[in-house]
C-alpha positions as CSV (number, residue, x, y, z in Angstrom):
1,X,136.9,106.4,85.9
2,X,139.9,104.9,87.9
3,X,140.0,105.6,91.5
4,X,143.1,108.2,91.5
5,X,140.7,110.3,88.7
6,X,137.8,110.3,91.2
7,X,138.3,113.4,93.4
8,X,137.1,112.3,97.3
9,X,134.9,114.5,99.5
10,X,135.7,114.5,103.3
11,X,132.9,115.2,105.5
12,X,134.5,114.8,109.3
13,X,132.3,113.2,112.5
14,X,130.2,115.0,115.0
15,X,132.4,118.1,117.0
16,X,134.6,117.9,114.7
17,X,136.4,119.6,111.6
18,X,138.6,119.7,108.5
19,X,142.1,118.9,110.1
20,X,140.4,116.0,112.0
21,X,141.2,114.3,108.4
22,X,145.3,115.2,108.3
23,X,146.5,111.7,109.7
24,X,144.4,110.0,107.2
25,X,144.9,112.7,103.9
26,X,148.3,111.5,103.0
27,X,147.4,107.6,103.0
28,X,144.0,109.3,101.0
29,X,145.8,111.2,98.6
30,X,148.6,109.0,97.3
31,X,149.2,108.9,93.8
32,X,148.4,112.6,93.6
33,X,144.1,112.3,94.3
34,X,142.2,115.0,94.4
35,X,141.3,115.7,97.9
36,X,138.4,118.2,99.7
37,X,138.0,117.8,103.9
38,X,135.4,120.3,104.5
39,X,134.1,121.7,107.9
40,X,130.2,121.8,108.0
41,X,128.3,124.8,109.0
42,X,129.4,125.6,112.5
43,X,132.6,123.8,112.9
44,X,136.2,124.5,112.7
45,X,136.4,128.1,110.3
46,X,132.7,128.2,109.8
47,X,132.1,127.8,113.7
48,X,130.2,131.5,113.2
49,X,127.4,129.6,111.5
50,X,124.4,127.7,112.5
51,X,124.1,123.5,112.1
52,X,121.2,122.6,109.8
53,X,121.2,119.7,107.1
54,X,120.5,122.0,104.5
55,X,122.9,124.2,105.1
56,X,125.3,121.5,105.5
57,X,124.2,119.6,101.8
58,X,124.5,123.7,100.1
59,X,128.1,123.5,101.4
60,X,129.4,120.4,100.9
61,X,127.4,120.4,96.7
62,X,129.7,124.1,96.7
63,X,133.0,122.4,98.5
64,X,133.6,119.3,95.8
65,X,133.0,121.6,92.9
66,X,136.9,123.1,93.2
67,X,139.1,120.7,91.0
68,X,135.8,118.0,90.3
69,X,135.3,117.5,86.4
70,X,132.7,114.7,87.3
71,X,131.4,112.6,89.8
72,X,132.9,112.4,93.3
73,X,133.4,109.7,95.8
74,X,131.4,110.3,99.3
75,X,132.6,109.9,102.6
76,X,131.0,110.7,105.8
77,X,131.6,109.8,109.4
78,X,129.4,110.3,112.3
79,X,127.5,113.5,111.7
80,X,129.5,113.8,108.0
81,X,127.8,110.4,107.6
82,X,124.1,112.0,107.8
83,X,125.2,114.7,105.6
84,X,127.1,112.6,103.0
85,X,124.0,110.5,103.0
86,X,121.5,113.4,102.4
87,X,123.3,114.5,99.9
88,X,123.7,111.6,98.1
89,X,120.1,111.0,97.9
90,X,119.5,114.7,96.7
91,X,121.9,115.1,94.3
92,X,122.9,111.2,93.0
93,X,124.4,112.3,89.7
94,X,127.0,114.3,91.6
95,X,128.3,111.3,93.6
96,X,130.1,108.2,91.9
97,X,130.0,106.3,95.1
98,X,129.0,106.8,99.1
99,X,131.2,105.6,102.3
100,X,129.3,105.7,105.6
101,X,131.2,105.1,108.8
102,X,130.3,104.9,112.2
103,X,126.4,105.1,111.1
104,X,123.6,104.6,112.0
105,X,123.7,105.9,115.8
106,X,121.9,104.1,118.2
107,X,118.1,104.5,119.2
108,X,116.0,103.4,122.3
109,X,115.4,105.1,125.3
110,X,119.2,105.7,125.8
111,X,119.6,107.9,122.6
112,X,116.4,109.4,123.2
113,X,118.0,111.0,126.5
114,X,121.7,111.7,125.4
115,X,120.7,115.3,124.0
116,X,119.7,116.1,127.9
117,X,122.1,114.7,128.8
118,X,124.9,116.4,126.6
119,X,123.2,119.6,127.3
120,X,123.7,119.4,130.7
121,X,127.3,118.1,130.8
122,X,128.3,121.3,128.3
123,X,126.2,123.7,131.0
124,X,128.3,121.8,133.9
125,X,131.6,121.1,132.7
126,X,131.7,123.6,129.8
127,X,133.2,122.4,126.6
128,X,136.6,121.9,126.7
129,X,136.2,119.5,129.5
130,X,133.3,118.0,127.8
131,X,135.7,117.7,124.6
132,X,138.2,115.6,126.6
133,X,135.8,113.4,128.3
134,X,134.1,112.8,125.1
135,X,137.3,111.7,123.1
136,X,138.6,109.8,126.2
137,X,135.4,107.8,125.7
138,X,135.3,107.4,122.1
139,X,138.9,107.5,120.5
140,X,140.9,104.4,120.8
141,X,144.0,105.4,119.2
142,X,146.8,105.8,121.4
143,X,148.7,108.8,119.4
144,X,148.2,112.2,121.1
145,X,148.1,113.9,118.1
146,X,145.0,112.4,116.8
147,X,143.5,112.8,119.7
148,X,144.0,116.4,120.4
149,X,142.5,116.9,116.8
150,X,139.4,115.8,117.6
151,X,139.1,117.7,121.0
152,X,140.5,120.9,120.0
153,X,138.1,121.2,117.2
154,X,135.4,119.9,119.6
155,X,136.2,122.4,122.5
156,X,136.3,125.2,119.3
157,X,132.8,124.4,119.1
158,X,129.5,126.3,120.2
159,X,127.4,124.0,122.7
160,X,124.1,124.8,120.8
161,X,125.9,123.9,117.6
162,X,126.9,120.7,119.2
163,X,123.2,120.2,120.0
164,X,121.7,121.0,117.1
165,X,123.8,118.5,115.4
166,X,123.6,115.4,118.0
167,X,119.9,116.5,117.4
168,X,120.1,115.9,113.7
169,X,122.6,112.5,113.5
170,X,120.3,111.1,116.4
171,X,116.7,112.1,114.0
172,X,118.7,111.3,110.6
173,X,115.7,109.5,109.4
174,X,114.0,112.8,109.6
175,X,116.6,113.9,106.9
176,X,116.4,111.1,104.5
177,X,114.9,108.0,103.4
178,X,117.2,105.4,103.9
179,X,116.0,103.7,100.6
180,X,118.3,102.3,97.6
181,X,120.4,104.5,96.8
182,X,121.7,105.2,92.8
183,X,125.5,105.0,93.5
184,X,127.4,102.3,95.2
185,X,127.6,102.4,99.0
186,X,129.6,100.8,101.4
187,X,128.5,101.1,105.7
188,X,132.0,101.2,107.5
189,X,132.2,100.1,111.2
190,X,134.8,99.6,113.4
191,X,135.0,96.7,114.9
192,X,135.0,98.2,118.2
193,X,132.6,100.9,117.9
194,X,130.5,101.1,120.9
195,X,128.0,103.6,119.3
196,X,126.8,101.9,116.6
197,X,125.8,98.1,116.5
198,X,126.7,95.5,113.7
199,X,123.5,94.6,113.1
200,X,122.1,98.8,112.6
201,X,125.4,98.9,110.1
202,X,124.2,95.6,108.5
203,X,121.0,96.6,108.1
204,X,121.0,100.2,106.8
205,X,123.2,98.5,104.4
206,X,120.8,96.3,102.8
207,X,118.2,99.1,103.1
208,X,120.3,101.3,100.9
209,X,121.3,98.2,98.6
210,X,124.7,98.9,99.7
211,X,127.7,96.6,101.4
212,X,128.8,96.3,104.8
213,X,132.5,96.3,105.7
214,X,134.2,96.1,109.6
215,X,137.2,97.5,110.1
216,X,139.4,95.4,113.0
217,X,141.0,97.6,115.4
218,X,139.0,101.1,114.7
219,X,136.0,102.2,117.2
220,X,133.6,104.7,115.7
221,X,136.0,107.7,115.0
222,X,137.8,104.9,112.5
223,X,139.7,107.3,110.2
224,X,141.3,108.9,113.5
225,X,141.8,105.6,114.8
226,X,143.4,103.6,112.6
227,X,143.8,106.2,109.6
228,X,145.9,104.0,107.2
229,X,143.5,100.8,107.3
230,X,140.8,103.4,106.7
231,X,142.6,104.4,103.9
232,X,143.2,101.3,102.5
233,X,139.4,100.2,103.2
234,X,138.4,102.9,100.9
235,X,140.6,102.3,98.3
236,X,139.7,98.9,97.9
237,X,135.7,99.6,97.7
238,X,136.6,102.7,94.9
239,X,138.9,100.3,93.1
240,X,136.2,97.6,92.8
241,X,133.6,100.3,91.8
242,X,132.4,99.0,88.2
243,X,133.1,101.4,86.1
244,X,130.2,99.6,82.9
245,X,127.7,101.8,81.6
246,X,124.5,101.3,82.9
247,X,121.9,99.6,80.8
């Protein structure tokens, strides 16, 4: 199955949504490629609904259904990363290939406080200033477009939905079992991604018998920060995906 066959499933970083994906869908969809950005339970149009990994697995098996004949190609950043990765595991024969980026967040002390710490900066600044001071931290690329995706989806979002699901990314081992996985995988970083080290990328890699890739210039929002690159990054990995029957 050739890469512009293979439909892609979106699954969009921690706070934010569907329409954090626009600057990086048209490089994505070139050649006419099937494409699916979904937000998980509680964000963007499903911001009603509670965060949990199940519920977040049900909708993304029920999202890449429209228009898929086959397997799809997997790609998760951030929190979409914990989900892509769960579901990958559960349901292998749906998924010709997995794409984590900015994975696996950090652990330590440091991570172990940051829930209590997010709490209280949503109970003190409220969310829309949290939002801001969040992607003034994180995001490296200069467009204000880009960057008021990510922070109007985050201020859309409820503070115990933002918990719950820094809760989740932060306890992903709890989730799944970071062991080789059926389908290819790649572990995406950007280069200057202050949340997640090269040598946790390198490593869940080789846990998942997968391959690590960096991408120059991105931080760990990479397909908001440099969203053709990304594009291209991905395009390479699907186009090298052997296609052979297995033995």
């Amino acid at each position: 199955m050739t890469t512009r066959a293979t439909p892609l499933l979106l699954l969009h970083t921690w706070g934010g949504d569907a329409t954090t994906w626009t600057p990086a869908l048209g490089h994505l969809g070139a050649g006419g490629r099937h494409l699916t950005a979904l937000d998980l339970p509680g964000h963007g149009a499903r911001a009603a609904e509670p965060f949990t990994v199940d519920g977040a697995v049900d909708a993304a098996l029920s999202a890449y259904g429209t228009g898929a004949a086959g397997p799809v190609d997997v790609v998760g950043a951030g929190l979409g990363a914990l989900v892509a990765l769960a579901l990958t595991e559960r349901h292998h024969d749906r998924v010709r290939s997995l794409t984590l980026v900015g994975f696996p967040p950090a652990d330590g002390a440091e991570a172990a406080r940051r829930p209590a710490d997010t709490r209280a900066a949503l109970e003190r600044d409220g969310t829309a200033v949290f939002a801001r001071n969040y992607v003034d931290s994180t995001l490296l690329s200069a467009d204000p477009d880009h960057r008021d995706l990510l922070r109007r989806a985050m201020a859309g979002t409820r503070p115990e939905v933002l918990l719950d699901s820094l809760r989740a990314t932060l306890g992903w081992r709890a989730h799944t079992s970071a062991t080789a996985l059926a389908p290819p995988c790649r572990v995406l970083r950007g280069a200057r991604d202050h949340r997640v080290t090269a040598g946790a990328a390198d490593a869940l890699a080789g846990q998942l018998g997968g391959t690590a890739a960096v991408l120059p210039g991105a931080g760990h929002v990479a397909y908001l920060d440099e969203p053709a690159a990304f594009a291209a990054a991905l395009t390479t990995f699907h186009d090298g995906i052997s296609t052979a029957p297995a033995d």
